[in-house]
C-alpha positions in Angstrom: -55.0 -105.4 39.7 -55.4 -106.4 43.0 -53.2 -104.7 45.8 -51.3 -108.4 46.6 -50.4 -108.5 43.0 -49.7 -105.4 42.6 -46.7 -105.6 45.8 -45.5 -108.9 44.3 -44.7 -107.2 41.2 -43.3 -104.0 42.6 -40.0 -105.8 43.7 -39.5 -107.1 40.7 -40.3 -103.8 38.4 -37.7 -102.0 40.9 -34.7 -104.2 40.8 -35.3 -104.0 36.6 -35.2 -100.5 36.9 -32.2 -100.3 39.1 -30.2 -102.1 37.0 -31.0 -100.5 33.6 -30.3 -97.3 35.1 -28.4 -96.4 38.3 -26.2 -99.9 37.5 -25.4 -99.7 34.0 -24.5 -95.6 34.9 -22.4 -96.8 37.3 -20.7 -99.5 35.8 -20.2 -96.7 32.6 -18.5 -94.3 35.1 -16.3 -97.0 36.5 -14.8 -97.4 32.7 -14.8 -94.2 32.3 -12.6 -94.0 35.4 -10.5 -96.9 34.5 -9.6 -95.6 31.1 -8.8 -92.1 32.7 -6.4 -94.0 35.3 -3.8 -95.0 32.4 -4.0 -91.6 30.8 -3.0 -89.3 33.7 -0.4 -88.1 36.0 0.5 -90.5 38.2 -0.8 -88.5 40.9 -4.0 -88.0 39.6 -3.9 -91.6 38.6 -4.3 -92.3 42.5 -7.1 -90.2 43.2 -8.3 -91.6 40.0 -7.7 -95.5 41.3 -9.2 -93.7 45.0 -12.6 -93.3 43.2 -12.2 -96.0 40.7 -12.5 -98.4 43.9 -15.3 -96.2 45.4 -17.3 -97.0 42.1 -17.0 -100.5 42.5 -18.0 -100.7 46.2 -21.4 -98.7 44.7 -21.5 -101.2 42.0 -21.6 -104.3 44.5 -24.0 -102.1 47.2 -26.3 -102.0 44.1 -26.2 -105.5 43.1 -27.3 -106.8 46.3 -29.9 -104.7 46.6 -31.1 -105.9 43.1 -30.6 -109.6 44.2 -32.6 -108.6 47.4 -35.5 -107.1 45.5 -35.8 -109.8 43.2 -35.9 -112.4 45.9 -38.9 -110.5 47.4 
């Protein structure tokens, strides 16, 4: 394989990756976090909700990077 082909893939192989991994993990926690939210103190729901909304801000950093990768 030449070395242009080989760049013109890479993007593309990347953003897969990314997404079945770090974005499906994160997406799981986020759940996970959600779920935990209604089943907790209410103060601990807030720190809960705190990192619940942390998750999400990951979740959208890591979707434009995917979109950005793919458009490459």
């Amino acid at each position: 394989m030449s070395q242009s082909v080989a760049s013109a893939v890479e993007p593309s192989v990347l953003s897969d990756e990314i997404r079945d991994g770090l974005l499906q993990d994160l997406l799981a926690v986020g759940l996970i976090l959600r779920d935990l939210e209604h089943h907790t103190s209410a103060e601990a729901a807030s720190r809960v909700a705190t990192a619940s909304r942390a998750i999400d801000a990951d979740v959208l950093a890591v979707r434009q990077i995917i979109d950005r990768l793919k458009a490459a």
